[in-house]
C-alpha positions as CSV (number, residue, x, y, z in Angstrom):
1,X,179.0,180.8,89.4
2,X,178.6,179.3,93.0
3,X,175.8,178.1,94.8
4,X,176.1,181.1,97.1
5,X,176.0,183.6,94.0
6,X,172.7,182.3,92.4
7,X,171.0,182.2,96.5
8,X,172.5,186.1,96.7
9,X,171.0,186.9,93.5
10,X,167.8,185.1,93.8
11,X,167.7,187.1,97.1
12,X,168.1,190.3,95.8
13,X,166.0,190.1,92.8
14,X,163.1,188.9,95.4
15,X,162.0,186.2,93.3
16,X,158.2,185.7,94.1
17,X,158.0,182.0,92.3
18,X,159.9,178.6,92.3
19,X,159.4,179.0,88.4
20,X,161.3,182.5,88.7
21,X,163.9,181.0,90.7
22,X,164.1,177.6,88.1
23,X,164.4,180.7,85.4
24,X,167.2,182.1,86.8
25,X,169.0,178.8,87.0
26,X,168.8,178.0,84.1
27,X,169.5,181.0,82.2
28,X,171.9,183.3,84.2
29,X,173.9,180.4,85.7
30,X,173.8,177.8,83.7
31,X,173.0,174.9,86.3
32,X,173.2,171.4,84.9
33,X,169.6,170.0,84.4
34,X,168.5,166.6,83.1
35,X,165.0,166.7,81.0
36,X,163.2,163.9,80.3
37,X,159.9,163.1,78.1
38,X,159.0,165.1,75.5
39,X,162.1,167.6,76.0
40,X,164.6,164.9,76.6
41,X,167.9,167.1,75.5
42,X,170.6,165.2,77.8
43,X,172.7,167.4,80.0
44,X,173.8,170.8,80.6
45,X,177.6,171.3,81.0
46,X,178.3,172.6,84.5
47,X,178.1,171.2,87.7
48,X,176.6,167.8,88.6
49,X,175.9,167.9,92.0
50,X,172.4,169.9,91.9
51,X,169.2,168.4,91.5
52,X,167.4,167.0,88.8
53,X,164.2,168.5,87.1
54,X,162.1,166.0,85.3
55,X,159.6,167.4,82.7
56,X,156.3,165.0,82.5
57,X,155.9,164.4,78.4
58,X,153.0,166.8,77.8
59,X,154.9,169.5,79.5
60,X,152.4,170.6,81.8
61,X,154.2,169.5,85.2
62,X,157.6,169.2,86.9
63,X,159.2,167.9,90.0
64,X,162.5,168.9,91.3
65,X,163.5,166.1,93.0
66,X,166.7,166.5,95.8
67,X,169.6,164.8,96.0
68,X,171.5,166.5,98.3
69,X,170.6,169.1,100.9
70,X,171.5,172.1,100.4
71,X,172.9,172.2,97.3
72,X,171.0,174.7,95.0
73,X,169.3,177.0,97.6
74,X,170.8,176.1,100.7
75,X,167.8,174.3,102.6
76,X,166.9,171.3,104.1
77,X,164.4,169.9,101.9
78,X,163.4,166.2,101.9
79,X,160.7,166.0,99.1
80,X,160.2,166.8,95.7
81,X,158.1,170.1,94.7
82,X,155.6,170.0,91.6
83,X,155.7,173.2,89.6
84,X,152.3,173.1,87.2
85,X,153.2,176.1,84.9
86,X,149.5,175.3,83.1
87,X,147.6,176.8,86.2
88,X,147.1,180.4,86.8
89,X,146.8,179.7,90.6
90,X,149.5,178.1,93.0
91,X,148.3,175.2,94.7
92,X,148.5,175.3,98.4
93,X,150.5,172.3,98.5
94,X,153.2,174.0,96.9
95,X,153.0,177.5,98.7
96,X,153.1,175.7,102.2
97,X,156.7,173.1,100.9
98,X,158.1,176.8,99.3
99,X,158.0,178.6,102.9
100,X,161.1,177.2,103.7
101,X,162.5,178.7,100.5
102,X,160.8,182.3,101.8
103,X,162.9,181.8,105.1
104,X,166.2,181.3,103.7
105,X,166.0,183.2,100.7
106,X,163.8,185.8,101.6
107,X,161.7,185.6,98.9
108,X,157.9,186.6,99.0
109,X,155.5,184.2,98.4
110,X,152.0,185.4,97.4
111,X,149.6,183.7,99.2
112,X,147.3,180.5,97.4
113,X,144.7,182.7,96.6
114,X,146.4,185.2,94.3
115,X,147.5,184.3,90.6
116,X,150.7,184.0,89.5
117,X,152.0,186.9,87.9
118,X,154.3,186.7,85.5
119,X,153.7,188.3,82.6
120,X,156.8,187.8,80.3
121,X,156.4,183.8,80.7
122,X,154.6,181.6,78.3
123,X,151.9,179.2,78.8
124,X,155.2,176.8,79.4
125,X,157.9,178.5,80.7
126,X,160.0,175.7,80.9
127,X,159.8,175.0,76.7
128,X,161.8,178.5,76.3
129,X,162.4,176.8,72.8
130,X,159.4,176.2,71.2
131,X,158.6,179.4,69.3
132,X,156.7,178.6,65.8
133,X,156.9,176.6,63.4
134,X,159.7,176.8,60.4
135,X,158.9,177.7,56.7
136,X,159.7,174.2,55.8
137,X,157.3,172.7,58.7
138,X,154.3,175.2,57.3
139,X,155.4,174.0,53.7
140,X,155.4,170.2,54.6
141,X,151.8,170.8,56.5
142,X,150.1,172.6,53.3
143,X,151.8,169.4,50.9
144,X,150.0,167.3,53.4
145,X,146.7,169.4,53.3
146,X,146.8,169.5,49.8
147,X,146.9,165.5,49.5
148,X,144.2,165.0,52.0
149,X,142.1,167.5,49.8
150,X,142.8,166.0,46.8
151,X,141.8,162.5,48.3
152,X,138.8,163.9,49.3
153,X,137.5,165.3,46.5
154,X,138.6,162.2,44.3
155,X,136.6,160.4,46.5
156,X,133.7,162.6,46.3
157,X,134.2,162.7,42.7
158,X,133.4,159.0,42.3
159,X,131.0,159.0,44.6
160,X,129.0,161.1,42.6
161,X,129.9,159.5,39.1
162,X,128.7,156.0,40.6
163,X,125.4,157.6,41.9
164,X,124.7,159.3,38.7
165,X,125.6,155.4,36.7
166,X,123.2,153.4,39.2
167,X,120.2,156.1,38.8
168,X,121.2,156.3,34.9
169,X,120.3,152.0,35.4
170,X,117.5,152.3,37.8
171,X,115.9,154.4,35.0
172,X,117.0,152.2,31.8
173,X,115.6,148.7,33.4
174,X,113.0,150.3,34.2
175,X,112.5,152.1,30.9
176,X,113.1,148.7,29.4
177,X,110.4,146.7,31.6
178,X,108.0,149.1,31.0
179,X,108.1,149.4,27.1
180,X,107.7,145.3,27.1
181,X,104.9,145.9,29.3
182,X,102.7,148.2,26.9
183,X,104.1,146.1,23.6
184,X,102.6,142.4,25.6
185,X,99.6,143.7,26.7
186,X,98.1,144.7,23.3
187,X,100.3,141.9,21.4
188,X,98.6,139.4,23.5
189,X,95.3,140.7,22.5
190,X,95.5,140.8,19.2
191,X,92.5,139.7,17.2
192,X,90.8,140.0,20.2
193,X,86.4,140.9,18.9
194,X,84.7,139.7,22.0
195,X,83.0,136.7,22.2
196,X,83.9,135.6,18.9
197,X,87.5,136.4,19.1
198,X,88.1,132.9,17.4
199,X,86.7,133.6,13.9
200,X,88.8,135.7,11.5
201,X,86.6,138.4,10.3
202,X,86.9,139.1,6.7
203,X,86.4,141.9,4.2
204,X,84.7,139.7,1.8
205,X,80.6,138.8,1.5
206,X,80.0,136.2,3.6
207,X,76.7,134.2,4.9
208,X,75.4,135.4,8.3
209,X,71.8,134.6,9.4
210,X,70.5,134.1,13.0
211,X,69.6,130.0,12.4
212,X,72.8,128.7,10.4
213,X,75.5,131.2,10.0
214,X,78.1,129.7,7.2
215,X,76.8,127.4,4.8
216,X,73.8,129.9,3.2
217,X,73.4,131.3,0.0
218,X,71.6,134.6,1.0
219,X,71.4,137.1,1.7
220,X,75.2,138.1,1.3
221,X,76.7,140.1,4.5
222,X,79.9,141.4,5.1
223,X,81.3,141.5,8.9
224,X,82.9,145.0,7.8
225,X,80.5,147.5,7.2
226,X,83.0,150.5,6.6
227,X,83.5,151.9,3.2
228,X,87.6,151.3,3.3
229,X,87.7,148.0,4.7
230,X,90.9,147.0,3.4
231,X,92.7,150.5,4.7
232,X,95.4,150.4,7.2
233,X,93.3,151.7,9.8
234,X,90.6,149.9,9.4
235,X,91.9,146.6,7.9
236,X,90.6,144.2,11.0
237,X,91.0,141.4,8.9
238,X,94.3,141.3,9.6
239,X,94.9,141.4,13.6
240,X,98.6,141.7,13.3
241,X,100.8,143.4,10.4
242,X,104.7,143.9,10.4
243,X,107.1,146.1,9.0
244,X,110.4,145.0,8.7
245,X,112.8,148.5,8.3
246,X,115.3,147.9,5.4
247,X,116.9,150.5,5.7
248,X,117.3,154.5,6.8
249,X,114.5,154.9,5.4
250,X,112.8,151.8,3.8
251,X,110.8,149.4,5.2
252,X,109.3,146.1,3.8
253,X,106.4,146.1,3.4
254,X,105.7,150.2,3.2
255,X,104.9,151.6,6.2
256,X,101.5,153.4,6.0
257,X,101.4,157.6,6.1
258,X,99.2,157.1,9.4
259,X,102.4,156.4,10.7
260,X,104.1,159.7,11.5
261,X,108.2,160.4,11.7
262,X,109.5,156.7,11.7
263,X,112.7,156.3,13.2
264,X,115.2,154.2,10.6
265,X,116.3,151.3,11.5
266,X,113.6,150.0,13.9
267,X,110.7,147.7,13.3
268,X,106.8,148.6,13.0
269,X,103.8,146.6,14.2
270,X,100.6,147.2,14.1
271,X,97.7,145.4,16.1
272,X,94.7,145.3,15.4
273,X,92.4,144.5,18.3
274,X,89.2,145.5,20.9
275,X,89.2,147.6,23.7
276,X,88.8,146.2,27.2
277,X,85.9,148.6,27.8
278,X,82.3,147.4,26.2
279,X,78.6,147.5,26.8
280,X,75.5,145.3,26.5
281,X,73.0,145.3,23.7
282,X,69.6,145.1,25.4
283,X,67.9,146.1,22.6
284,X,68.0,145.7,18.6
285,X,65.0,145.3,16.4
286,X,66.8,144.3,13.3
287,X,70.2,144.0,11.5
288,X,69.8,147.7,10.1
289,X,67.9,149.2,13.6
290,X,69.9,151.1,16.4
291,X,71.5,149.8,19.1
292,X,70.2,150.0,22.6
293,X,73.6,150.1,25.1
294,X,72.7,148.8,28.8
295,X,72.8,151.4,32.1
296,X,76.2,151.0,32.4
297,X,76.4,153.6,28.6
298,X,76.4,156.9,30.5
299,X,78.6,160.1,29.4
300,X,81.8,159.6,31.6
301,X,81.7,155.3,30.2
302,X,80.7,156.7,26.6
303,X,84.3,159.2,27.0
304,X,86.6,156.5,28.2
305,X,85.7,154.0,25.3
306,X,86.4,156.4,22.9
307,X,82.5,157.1,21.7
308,X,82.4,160.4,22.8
309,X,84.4,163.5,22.6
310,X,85.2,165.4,25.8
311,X,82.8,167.8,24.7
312,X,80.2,164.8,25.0
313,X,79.8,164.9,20.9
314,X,80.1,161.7,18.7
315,X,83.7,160.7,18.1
316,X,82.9,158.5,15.0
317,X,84.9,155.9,16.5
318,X,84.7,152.2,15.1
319,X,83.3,149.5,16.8
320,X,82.8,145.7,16.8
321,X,79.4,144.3,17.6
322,X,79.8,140.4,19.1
323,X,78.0,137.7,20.1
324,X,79.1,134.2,20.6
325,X,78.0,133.3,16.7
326,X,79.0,136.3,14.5
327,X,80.9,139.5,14.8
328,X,80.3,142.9,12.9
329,X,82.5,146.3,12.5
330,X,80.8,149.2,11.7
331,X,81.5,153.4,12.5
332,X,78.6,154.8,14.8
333,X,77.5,157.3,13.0
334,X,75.9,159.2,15.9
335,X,74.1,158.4,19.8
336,X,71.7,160.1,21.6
337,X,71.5,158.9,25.2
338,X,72.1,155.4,25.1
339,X,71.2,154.6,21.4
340,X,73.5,154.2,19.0
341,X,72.9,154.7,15.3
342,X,75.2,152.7,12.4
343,X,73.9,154.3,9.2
344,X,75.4,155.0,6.0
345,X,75.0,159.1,6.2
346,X,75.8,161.1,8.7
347,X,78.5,164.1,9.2
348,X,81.4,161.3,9.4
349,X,84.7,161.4,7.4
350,X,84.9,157.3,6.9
351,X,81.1,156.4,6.9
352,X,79.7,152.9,6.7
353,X,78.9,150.8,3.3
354,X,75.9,149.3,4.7
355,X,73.6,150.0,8.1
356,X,72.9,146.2,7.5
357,X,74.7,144.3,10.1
358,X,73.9,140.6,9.1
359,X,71.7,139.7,12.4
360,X,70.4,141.1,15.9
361,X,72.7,141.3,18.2
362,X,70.6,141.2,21.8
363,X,72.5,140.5,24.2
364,X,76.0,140.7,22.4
365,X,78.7,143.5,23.4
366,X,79.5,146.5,21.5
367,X,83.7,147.7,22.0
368,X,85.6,150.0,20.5
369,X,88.0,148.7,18.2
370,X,91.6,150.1,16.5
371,X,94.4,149.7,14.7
372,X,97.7,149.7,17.4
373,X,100.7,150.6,15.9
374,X,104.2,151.0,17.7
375,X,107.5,152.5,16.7
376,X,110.7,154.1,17.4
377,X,110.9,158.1,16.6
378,X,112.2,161.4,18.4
379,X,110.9,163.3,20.8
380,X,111.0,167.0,21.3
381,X,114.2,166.4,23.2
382,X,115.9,164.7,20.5
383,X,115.7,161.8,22.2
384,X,114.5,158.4,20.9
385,X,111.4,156.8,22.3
386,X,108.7,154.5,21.7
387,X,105.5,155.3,20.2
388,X,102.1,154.2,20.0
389,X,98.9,155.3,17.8
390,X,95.7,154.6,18.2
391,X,93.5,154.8,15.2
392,X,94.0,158.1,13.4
393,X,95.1,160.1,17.0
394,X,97.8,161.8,17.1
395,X,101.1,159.6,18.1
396,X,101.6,159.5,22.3
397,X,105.4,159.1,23.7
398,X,105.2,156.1,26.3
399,X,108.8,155.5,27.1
400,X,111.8,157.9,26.1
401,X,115.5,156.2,25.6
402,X,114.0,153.4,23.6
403,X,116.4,153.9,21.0
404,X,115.7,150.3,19.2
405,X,113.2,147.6,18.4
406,X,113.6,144.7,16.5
407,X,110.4,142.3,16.0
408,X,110.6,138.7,15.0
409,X,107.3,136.4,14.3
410,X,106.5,132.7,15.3
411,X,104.7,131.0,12.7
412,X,103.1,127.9,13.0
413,X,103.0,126.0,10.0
414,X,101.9,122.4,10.9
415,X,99.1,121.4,8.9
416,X,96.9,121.4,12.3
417,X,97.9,124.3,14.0
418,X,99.3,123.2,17.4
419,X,99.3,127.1,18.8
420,X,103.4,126.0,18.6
421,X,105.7,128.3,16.7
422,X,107.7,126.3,14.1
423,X,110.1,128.9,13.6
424,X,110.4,132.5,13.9
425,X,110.8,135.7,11.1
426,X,111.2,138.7,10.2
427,X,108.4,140.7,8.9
428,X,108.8,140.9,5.7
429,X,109.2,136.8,5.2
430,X,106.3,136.7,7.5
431,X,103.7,138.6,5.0
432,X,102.2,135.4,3.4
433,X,101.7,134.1,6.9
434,X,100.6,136.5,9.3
435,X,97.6,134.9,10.1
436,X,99.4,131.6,11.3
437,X,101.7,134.1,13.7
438,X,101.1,132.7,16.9
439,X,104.0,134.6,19.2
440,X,106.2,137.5,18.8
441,X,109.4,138.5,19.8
442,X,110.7,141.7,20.6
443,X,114.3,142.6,21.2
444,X,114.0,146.1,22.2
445,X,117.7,148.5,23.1
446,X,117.1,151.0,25.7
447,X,119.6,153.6,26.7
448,X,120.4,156.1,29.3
449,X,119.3,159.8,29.1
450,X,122.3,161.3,30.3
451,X,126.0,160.7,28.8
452,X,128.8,161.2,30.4
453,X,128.4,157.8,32.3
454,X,130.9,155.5,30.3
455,X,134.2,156.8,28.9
456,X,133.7,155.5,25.7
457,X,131.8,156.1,22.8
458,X,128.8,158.8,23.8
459,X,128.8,158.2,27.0
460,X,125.3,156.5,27.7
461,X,124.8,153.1,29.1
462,X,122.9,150.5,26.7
463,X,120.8,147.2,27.4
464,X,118.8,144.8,25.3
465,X,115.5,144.0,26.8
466,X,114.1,140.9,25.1
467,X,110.6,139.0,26.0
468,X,108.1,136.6,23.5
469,X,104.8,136.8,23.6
470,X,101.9,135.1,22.6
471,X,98.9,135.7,21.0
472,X,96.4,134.4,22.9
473,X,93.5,134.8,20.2
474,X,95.5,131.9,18.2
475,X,96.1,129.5,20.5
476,X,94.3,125.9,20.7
């Protein structure tokens, strides 16, 4: 079809736009156009002598640019129009170069303020070919999707896993440091009676008068007044006591009945030792008179060392009178106020042997004083965790996932004791020696809570938390 044809037709059909009248070349008469960018398609068959229309590569312009007058629509034009099919409005640039299109063609041009209205058209009129996207293209996206998804969610996965294996080792060390923490601090103090912490005490008759304490004849006084001095509870001869486990269910030597649930295959120790909290004697008339505690003996003190209830009653506890000279462990067998009684009667279980404590103790300090023992048994959680008992209460949890604990003893053997451990035991080689135990080791294996945090095995993450101590009480 001529020239002349598509400027007859493009009369009659009144074409109100230059993207009407591209239309209409390009679809009814097949004019030869070159497109470049993003639909870059190479040429139309048909005539070559027409202009070429260049499509910017994000399809949102286009310039017709002439090379020849005259040749599509018969006028005289000597400079490229810009059709912008992404504007609903035609610029007023491009209504005033299209009036000599109006002239000669008679079309009608709507003036720049009205939109453009042609409602069959896309968005891009001039990418008639872009209509969806194939089966396979939608098929290929969701593959990629899917990927990206599952990348994600790996990611998060781990993520998560790693969190939960750095809080599951937060919480082990710190399990760990904290078990050693309650083991050293009564370890350290074992043996420890006041101001006499550096004489054994004994459970046999010894000599004690106020002007020459050993050495005497009589009268015959024992430091340990109680009527079982030589039970586990109230054995203070012996400041520390091990019990290496054998066994499931054995442990050398026998592990008392005070000691509740033992788990098998962990070590038992027991200290014996004073509380940090005491009070002053300011008054005591004789060895068998009560004691007169300082100000500092009210209620609230009396509760926190363990001499009275919460109800404010006497808790029968045991104590260790000291001075500097002599020591002396006795039950109080009741206080009124700030007096404290040490006689044989009374409505205690354990009672005393004798109210006669060997000397006067002005001035000296009265403490509570206990047997410590700590071990490995389950909690209520079936979870393992260390233990300790005080006296005859009830066992108290300290640290859960303390699955372990494995107790080895320094012994000093040189003939004058250098405070220097020559080698180190376990418990049951140590019996004949514990009194020449000057440090312990402990070699404690603490584990996660949670499982689930290692692929093998049950899951939990394990340490060994290991620390010596010594005993300060033996030491030069």
């Amino acid at each position: 079809m001529k020239t002349a044809d598509l400027i007859q037709t493009a009369r009659t059909k009144k074409l109100e736009s230059v993207l009407s009248f591209l239309k209409l070349a390009f679809n009814d008469f097949d004019y030869p156009v070159y497109l470049f960018g993003s639909y870059a398609t190479g040429q139309f068959h048909g005539h070559s002598d027409v202009d070429i229309l260049i499509i910017s590569p994000d399809a949102l312009s286009a310039h017709v640019y002439r090379q020849a007058s005259d040749k599509m629509t018969g006028i005289n034009i000597n400079y490229d129009i810009l059709i912008s099919p992404s504007i609903n409005r035609l610029d007023s640039s491009i209504v005033n170069s299209l009036q000599a299109i109006s002239a000669t063609a008679s079309c009608t041009l709507p003036p720049a303020s009205m939109q453009s209205n042609v409602p069959d058209q896309p968005s891009n009129p001039l990418s008639r070919h872009q209509l969806g996207m194939t089966l396979i293209e939608i098929m290929i996206a969701l593959l990629i999707g899917a990927f990206l998804l599952g990348g994600v969610l790996q990611i998060f996965i781990g993520t998560k896993q790693t969190y939960r294996m750095q809080e599951g080792l937060s919480r082990l060390q710190e399990n760990g440091r904290f078990a050693l923490d309650f083991l050293a601090k009564d370890i350290r103090m074992a043996g420890f009676i006041g101001c006499n912490s550096g004489a054994s005490l004994t459970n046999t008759p010894v000599c004690i008068t106020p002007d020459n304490p050993v050495g005497c004849t009589t009268p015959l006084k024992t430091p340990n007044t109680l009527n079982t001095p030589t039970g586990f509870l109230y054995d203070f001869k012996t400041s520390i006591q091990g019990f290496e486990s054998t066994s499931a269910t054995a442990w050398t030597p026998a592990i008392a009945a005070d000691i509740t649930s033992p788990l098998g295959g962990s070590d038992v120790i027991a200290i014996r030792r004073a509380a940090d909290e005491n009070f002053t004697v300011t008054a005591h008339a004789s060895a068998t008179a009560d004691l007169t505690l300082d100000a500092t003996a009210t209620t609230a003190n009396l509760k926190t060392a363990g001499f009275l209830k919460t109800d404010g009653s006497n808790n029968c506890a045991t104590a260790v009178l000291s001075d500097c000279s002599a020591a002396a462990v006795f039950q109080v067998s009741a206080i009124a106020g700030t007096d404290l009684s040490h006689a044989t009667g009374g409505s205690c279980t354990l009672k005393n042997s004798t109210d006669d404590l060997g000397k006067t103790y002005v001035g000296g300090q009265v403490y509570p004083i206990n047997t410590i023992s700590y071990y490995i048994r389950t909690n209520d959680s079936n979870q393992p965790s260390l233990y300790r008992k005080l006296g005859s209460n009830d066992a108290q949890e300290l640290v859960e996932g303390i699955e372990n604990m494995q107790i080895l003893y320094g012994v000093d053997t040189d003939p004058t004791p250098d405070g220097a451990a020559n080698y180190y035991v376990r418990a049951n080689d140590a019996v004949a020696n514990m009194a020449k135990v000057v440090s312990i080791r402990i070699i404690l294996t603490a584990r996660t809570i949670d499982g689930n945090l290692t692929a093998t095995g049950d899951g939990r993450i394990r340490r060994n938390f290991a620390s010596t101590i010594a005993v300060r009480n033996r030491l030069p």
